[in-house]
RODO-2510 file (C-alpha; in nm, 4 decimals, decimal comma):
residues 370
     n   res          X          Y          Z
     1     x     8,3030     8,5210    16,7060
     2     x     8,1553     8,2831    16,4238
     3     x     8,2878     8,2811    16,0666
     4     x     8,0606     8,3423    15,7669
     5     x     8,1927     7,9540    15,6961
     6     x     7,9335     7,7382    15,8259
     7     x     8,1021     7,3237    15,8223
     8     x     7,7892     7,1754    15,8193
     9     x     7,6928     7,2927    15,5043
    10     x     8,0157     7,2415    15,3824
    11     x     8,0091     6,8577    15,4897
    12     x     7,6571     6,8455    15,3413
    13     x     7,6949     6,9650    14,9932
    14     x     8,0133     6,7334    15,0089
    15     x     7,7755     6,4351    15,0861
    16     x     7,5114     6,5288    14,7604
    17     x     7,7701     6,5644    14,5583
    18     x     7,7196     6,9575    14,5303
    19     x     8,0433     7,0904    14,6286
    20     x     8,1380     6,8588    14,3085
    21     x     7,8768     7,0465    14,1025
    22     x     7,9990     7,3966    14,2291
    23     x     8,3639     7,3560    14,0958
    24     x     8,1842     7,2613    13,7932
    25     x     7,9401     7,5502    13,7545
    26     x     8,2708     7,8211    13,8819
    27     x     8,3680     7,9717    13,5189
    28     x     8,6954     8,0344    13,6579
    29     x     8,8077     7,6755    13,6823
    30     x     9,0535     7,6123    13,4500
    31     x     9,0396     7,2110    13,5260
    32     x     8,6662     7,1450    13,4458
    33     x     8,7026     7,3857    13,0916
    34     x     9,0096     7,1794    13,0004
    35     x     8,8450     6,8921    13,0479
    36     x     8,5297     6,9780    12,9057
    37     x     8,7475     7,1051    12,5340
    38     x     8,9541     6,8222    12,5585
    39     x     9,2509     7,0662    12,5795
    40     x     9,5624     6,8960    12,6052
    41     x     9,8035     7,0056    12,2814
    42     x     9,9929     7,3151    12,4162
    43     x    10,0961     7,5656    12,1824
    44     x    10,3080     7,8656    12,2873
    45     x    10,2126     8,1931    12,1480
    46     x    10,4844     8,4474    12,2909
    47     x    10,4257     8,7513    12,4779
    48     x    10,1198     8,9710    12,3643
    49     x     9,8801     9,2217    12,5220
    50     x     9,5323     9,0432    12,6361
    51     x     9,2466     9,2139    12,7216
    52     x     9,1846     9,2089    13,0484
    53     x     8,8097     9,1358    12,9713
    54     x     8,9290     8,7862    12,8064
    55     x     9,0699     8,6730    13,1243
    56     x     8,8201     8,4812    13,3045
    57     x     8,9756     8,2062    13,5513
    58     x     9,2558     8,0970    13,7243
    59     x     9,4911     7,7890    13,7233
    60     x     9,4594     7,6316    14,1219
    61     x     9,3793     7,9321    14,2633
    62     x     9,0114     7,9830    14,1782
    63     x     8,9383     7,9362    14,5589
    64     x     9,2144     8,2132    14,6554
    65     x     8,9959     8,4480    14,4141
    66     x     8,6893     8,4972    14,3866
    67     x     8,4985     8,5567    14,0285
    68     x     8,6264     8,8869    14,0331
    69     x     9,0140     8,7832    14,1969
    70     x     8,9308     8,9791    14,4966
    71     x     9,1847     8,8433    14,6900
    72     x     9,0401     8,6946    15,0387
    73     x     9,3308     8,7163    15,2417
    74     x     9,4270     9,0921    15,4120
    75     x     9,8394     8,9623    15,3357
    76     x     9,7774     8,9346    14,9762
    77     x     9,5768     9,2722    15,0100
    78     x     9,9378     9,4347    15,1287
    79     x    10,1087     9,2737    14,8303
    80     x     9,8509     9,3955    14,5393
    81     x     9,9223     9,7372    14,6933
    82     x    10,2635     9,7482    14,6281
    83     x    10,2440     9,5848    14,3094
    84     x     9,9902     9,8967    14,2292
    85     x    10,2662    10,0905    14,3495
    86     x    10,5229     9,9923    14,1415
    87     x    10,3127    10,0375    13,8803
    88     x    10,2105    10,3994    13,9303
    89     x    10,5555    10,4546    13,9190
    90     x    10,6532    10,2968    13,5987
    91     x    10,8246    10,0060    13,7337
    92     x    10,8761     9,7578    13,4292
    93     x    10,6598     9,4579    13,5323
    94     x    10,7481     9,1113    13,4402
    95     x    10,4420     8,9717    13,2404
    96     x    10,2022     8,7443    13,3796
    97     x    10,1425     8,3490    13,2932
    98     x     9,8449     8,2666    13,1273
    99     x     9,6675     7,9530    12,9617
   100     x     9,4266     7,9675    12,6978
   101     x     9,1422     7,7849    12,5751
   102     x     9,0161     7,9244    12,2708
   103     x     8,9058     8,2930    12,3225
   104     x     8,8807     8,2460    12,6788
   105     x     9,2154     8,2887    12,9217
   106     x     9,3426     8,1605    13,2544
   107     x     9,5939     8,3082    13,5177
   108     x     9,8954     8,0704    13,5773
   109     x    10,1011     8,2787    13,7572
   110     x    10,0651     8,7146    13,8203
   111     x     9,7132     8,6823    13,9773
   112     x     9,8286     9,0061    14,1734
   113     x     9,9845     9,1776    13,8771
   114     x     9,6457     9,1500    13,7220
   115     x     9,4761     9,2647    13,9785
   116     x     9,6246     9,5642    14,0172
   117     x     9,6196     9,6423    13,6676
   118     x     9,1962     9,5833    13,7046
   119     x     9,1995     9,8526    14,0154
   120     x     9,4317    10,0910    13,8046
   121     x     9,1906    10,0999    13,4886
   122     x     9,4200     9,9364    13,2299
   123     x     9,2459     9,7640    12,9802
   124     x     9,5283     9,5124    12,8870
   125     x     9,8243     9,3273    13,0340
   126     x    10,1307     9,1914    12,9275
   127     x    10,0857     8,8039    12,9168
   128     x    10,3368     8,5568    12,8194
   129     x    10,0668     8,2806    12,6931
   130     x    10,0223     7,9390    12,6151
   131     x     9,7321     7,7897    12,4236
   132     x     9,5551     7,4549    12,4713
   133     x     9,4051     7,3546    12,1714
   134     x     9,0374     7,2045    12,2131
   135     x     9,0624     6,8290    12,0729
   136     x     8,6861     6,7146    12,1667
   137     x     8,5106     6,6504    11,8485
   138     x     8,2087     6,8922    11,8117
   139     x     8,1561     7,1315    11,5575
   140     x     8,2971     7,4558    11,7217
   141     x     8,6115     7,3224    11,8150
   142     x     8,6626     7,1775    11,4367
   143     x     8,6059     7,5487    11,3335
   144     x     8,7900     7,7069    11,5684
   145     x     9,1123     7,4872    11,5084
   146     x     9,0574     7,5008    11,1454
   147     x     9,0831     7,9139    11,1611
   148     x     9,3641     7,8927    11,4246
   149     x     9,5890     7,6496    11,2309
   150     x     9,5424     7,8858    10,8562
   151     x     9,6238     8,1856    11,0665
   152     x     9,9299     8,0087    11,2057
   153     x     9,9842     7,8811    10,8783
   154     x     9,9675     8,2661    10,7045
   155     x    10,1544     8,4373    10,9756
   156     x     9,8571     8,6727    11,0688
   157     x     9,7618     8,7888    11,3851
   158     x     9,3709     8,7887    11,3398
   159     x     9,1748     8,5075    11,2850
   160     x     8,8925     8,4431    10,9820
   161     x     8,5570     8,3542    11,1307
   162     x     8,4011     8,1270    10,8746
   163     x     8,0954     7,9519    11,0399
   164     x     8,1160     7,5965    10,7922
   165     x     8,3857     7,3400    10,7956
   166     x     8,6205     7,2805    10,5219
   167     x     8,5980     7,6374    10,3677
   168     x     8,9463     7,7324    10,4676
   169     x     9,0944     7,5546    10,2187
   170     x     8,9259     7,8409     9,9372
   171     x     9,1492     8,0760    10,1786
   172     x     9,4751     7,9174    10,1146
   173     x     9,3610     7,8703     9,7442
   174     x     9,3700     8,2518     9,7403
   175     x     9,7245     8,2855     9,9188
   176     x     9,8646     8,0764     9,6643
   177     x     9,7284     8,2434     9,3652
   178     x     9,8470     8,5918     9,4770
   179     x    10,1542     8,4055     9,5848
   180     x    10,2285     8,3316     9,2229
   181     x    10,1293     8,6800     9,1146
   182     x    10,3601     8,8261     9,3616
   183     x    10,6917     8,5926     9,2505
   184     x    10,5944     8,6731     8,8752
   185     x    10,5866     9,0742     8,9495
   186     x    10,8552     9,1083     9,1801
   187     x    11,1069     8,8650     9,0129
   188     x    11,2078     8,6740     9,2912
   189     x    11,1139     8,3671     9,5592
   190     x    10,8152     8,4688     9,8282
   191     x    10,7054     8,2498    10,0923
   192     x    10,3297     8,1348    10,1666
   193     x    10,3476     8,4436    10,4869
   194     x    10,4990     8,6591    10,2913
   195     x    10,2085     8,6354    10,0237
   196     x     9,9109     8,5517    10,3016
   197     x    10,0737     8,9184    10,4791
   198     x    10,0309     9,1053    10,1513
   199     x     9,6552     8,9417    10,0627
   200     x     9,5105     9,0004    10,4151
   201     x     9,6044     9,3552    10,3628
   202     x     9,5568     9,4618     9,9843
   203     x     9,2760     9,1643     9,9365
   204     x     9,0576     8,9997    10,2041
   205     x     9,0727     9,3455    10,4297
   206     x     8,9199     9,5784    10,1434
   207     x     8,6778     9,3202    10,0455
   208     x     8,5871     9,2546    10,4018
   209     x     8,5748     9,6257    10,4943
   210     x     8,3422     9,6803    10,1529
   211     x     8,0762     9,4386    10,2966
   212     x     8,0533     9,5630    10,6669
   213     x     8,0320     9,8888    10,5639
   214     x     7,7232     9,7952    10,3372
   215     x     7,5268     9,6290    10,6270
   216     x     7,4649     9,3427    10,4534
   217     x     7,5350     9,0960    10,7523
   218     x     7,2043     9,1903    10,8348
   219     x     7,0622     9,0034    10,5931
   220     x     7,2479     8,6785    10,6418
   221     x     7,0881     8,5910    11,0256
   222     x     7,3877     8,3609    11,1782
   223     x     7,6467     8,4327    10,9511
   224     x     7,9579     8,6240    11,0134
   225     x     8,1038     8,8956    10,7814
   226     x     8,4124     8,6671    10,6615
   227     x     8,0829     8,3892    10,4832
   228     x     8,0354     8,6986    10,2746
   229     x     8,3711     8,7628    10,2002
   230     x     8,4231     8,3801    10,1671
   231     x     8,1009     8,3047     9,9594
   232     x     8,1671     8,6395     9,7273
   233     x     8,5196     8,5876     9,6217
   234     x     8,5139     8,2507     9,5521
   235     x     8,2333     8,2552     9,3193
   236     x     8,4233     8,6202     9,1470
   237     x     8,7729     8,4282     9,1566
   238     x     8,8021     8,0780     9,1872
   239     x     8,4632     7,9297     9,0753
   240     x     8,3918     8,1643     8,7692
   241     x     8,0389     7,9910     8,7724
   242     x     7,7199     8,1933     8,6936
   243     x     7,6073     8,3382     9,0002
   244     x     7,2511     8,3551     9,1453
   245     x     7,2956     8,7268     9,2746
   246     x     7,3048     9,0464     9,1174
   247     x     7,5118     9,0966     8,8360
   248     x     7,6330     9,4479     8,9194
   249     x     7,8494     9,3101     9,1787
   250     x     8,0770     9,2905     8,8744
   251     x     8,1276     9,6615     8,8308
   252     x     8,2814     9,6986     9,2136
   253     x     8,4593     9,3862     9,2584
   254     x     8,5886     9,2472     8,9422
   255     x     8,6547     8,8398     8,8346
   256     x     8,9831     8,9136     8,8774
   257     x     9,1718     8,8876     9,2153
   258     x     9,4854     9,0809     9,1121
   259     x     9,2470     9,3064     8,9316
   260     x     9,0242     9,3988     9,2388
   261     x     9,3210     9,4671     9,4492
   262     x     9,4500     9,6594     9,2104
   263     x     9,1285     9,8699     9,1949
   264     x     9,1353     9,8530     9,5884
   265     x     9,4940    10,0182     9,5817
   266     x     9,3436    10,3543     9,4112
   267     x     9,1294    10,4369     9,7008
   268     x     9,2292    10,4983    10,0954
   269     x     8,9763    10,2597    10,3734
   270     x     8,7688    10,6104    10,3979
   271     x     8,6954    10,6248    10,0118
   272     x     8,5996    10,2425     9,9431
   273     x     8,2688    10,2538     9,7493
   274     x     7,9502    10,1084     9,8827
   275     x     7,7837     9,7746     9,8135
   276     x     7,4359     9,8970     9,7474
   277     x     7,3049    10,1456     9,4520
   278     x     6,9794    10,3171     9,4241
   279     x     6,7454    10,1717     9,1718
   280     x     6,4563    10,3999     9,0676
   281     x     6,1350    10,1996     8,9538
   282     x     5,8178    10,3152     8,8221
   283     x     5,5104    10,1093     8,9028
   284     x     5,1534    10,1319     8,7131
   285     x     4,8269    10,0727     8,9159
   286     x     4,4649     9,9659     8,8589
   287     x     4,2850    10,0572     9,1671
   288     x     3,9090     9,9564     9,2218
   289     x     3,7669    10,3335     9,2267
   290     x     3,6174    10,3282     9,5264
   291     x     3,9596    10,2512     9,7329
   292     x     4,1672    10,5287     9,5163
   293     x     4,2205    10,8311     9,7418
   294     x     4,2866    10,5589    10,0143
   295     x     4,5768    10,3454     9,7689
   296     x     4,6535    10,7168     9,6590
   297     x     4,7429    10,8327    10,0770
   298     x     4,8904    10,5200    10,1665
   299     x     5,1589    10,5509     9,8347
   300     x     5,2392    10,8668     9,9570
   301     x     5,3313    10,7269    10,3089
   302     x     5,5975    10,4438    10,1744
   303     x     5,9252    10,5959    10,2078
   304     x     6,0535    10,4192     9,9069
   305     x     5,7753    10,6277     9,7106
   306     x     5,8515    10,9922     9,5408
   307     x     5,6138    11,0845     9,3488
   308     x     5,2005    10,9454     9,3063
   309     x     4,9862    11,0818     8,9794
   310     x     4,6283    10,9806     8,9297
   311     x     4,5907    10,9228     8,5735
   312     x     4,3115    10,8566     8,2830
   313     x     4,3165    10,5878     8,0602
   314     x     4,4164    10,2322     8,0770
   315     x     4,6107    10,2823     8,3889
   316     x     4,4288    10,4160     8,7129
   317     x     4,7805    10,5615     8,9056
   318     x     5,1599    10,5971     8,8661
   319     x     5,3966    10,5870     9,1410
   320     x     5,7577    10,6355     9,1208
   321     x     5,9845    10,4609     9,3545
   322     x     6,3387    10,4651     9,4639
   323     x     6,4627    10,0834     9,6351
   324     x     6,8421    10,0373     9,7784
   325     x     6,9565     9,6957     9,7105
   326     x     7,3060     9,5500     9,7915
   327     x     7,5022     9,4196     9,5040
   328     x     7,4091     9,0226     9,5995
   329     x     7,0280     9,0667     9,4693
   330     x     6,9110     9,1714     9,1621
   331     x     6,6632     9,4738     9,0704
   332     x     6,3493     9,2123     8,9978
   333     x     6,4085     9,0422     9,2981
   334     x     6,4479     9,3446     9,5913
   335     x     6,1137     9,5186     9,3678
   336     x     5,9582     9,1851     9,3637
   337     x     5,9552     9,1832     9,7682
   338     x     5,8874     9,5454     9,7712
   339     x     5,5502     9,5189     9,5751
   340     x     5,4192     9,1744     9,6749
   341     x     5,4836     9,2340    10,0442
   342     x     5,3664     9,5657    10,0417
   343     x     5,1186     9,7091     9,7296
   344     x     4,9853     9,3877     9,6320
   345     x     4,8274     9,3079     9,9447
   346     x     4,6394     9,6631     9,9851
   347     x     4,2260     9,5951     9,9538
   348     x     4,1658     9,7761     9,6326
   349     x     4,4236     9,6635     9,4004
   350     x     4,3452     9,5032     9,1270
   351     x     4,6772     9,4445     8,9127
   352     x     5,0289     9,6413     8,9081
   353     x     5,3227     9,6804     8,6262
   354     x     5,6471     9,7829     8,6714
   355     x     5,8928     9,9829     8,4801
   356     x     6,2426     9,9942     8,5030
   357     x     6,4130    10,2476     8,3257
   358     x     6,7172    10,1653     8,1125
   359     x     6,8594    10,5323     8,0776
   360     x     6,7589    10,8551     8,3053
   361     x     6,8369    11,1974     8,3268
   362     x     6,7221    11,4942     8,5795
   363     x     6,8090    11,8343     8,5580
   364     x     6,9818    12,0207     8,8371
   365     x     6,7701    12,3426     8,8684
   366     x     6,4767    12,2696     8,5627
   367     x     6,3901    11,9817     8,7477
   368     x     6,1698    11,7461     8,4224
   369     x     5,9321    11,5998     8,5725
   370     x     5,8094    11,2095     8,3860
***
């Protein structure tokens, strides 16, 4: 005969000031995040497919729906049923209302459309959306409507992460060059989304596609693939300044913007070469002799090492080693790590060279062995 709702707790957590704290804590209400962002200037962005995944709160209804809009009323239970009819049946579905605040979205209206398309296993809806822009001043929101205003800007439909401030302007620097390239070649007027189209897809896509393939995020803790792109191309195209990393980057992506898209343009997404080479290195070892078969075991056991000769003379041991480096370092510095993090801090050695050769050769079947 008793609810589970219990007014005395009710009346006390509205009495500490907890019920306050509650709306506040609920992800799905829309009023707090607003206010939180600061998100005031509406900006409509048409009719797209969301994710259902990205929609995470309502608009006044977050107490008619729980965190997962279960509905908790057995009427609006009959009503997402025939909605989930109609849409088994292919019934054309008028899209549903949604706010958003930066990646995160809000249901305005169609909480039972949505619904139903969560019980039915679609991963998207149709959503008619509008987007609050976050005004509070903190260094997220600056990035996030610096990226949002270029993409509006370009006409594209994905956004640029860059993780610093200010950088998009090297962006629209781009745009404009290949802008002028584009009006020179084709002979006639193009507009800034016109030429921002063409670059995301002959341009920043191949160069951005290049460096995830290679991995080399990993490297870069905190940074997002689009610093690379940003911090390579501006240094090969607009800068022209002597650069700190590896020179062979040259070879792949040349100083020339027109030039590497060009290059890009000979080769599908599935043949784009990789961002690292092999560099094969031989290093020379004085061992104290009574550590020698033990320097001698654990060369063998580096998997950068492929071959280990004991030697007479001057020189105790050679070891020949292959390293992959990305096209940002150079050789000295990736072998550099490689032997002072590694050989260098084995008991037993007492000095190391290296040699890198300039030229090499190996035979196919008469393999000639240095």
């Amino acid at each position: 005969m008793f609810s589970k709702f219990n007014p005395f707790t009710t009346l006390k957590k509205v009495i500490t000031g907890q019920a306050r704290q509650d709306e506040i804590d609920n992800p799905s209400n829309f009023n707090v995040r607003q206010e939180k962002e600061e998100a005031y200037e509406a900006v409509e962005r048409g009719t797209l497919m969301v994710p259902l995944d990205k929609i995470t709160g309502s608009v006044g209804r977050y107490h008619d729906f729980d965190n997962q809009f279960k509905s908790h009323s057995s009427t609006m239970d009959e009503r997402l049923k025939a909605i989930m009819d109609a849409m088994r049946e292919g019934k054309d579905m008028p899209p549903i209302a949604l706010y958003q605040i930066k990646e995160d979205f809000f249901i305005l209206d169609g909480h039972h459309r949505f619904k139903a398309a969560v019980e039915l296993g679609r991963s998207e809806i149709r959503s008619r959306i509008v987007e609050l822009l976050p005004s509070k001043n903190t260094l997220e929101n600056n990035l996030y409507v610096e990226k949002i205003h270029f993409r509006d800007k370009a006409g594209l439909t994905e956004s640029i992460d860059l993780t610093e401030p200010g950088q998009i302007a090297h962006l629209e620097w781009q745009v404009r060059e290949h802008r002028k390239f584009l009006t020179n070649e084709k002979n006639q007027a193009v507009s800034f989304k016109q030429a921002a189209a063409d670059w995301y897809r002959t341009i920043y896509r191949p160069l951005a596609t290049l460096i995830a393939n290679s991995n080399l995020i990993s490297s870069f803790p905190g940074r997002t693939v689009d610093d690379l792109y940003l911090y390579i191309s501006v240094h090969q195209w607009e800068k022209g300044s002597k650069r700190t990393y590896g020179i062979g980057v040259d070879k792949l992506i040349p100083t020339d913007m027109e030039a590497f898209r060009q290059k890009m343009a000979e080769h599908t997404e599935q043949e784009y070469p990789e961002m690292k080479r092999e560099i094969t290195v031989f290093i020379l070892l004085n061992v104290d002799g009574k550590y020698e078969q033990q320097i001698f075991d654990k060369l063998l056991a580096l998997d950068e090492v492929r071959e280990v000769h004991s030697v007479h003379g001057s020189i105790d041991m050679i070891a020949k080693i292959t390293l992959m480096r990305d096209l940002l370092s150079s050789d000295a510095e990736i072998l550099s790590q490689f032997i002072q993090y590694t050989i260098r801090q084995w008991r037993g050695v007492v000095s190391t060279q290296t040699l890198i050769p300039g030229m090499s050769r190996t035979k196919d079947q008469d393999r000639c062995h240095l």
